[in-house]
N, C-alpha and C positions, 0 to 999 in steps of 0.2 A: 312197224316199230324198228326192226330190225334197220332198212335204206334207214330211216331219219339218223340211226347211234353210226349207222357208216359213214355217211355224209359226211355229220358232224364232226367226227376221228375224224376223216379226210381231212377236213379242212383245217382242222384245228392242227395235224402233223404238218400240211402245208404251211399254214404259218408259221409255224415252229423252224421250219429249214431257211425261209426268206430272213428271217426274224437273227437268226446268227452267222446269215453270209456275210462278208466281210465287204469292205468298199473297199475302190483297187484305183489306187493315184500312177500314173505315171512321174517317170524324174528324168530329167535328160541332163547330158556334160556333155563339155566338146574337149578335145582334145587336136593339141595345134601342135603337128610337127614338122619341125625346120632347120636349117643352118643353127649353130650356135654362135650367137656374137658376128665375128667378119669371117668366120672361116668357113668355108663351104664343103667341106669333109666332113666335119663330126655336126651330125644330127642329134639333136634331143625332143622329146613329147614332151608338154605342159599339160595338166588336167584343168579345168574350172570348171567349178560348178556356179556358176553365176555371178553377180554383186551383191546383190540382196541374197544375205547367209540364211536368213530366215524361212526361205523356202525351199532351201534343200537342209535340211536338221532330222537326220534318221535319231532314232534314242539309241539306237547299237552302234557307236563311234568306231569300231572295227572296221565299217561298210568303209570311212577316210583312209585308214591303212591300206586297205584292199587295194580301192583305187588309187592313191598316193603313190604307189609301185610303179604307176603307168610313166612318174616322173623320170625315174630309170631307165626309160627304152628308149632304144636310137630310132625305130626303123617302122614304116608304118605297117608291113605284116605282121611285129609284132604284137604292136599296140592292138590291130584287128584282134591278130587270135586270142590273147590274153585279154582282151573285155568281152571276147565269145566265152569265153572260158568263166568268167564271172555271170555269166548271163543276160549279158546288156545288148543290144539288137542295135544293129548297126542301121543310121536313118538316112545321114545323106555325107557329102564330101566336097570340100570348097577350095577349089586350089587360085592361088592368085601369083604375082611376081613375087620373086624372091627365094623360091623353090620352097615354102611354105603351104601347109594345107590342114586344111581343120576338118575334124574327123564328131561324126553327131552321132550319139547315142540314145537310145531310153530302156528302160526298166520297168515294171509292174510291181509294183507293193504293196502291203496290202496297208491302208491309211493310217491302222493303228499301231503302227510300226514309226511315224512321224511325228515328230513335236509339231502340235497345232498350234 
């Protein structure tokens, strides 16, 4: 009697842990730093998060602030360590003419932190 009520608790706190894990979405930006306009001295970073707004939409609009900042930095060490610094994993890097390059990120969140 006793195996069958352990079992049962077993499984029954098993599912109880699966049952409130969270689901965990990835979100990626790139950020594109280069010349500004025709001058080749002063560097600026752009952020985007994509075309379609709808599928980067946190409910904590703070997260746009955060990364918005990144618009402020000339320099691509910057940009590195201040989106190491927010937690975002740096993915890959695409340089082309123009002295231009774009910088790829992502994140783990946890889903219900997202407008669906």
């Amino acid at each position: 009697m006793h195996k069958h009520l352990f079992l049962f608790l077993f499984l029954w706190l098993s599912f109880l842990s699966f049952s409130f894990a969270q689901t965990k979405v990835e979100k990626y930006c790139q950020v594109v730093v280069g010349p500004q306009g025709i001058s080749r001295t002063k560097r600026i970073a752009k952020i985007s998060y994509g075309e379609n707004k709808w599928l980067f939409t946190p409910k904590d609009t703070s997260l746009f602030q955060q990364l918005n900042y990144v618009n402020s930095l000339t320099t691509e060490a910057d940009v590195l360590n201040y989106m190491s610094h927010l937690g975002w994993t740096f993915v890959n890097v695409h340089s082309a003419g123009g002295g231009q390059e774009w910088f790829y990120f992502k994140k783990e969140f946890d889903a219900a932190d997202w407008v669906q």
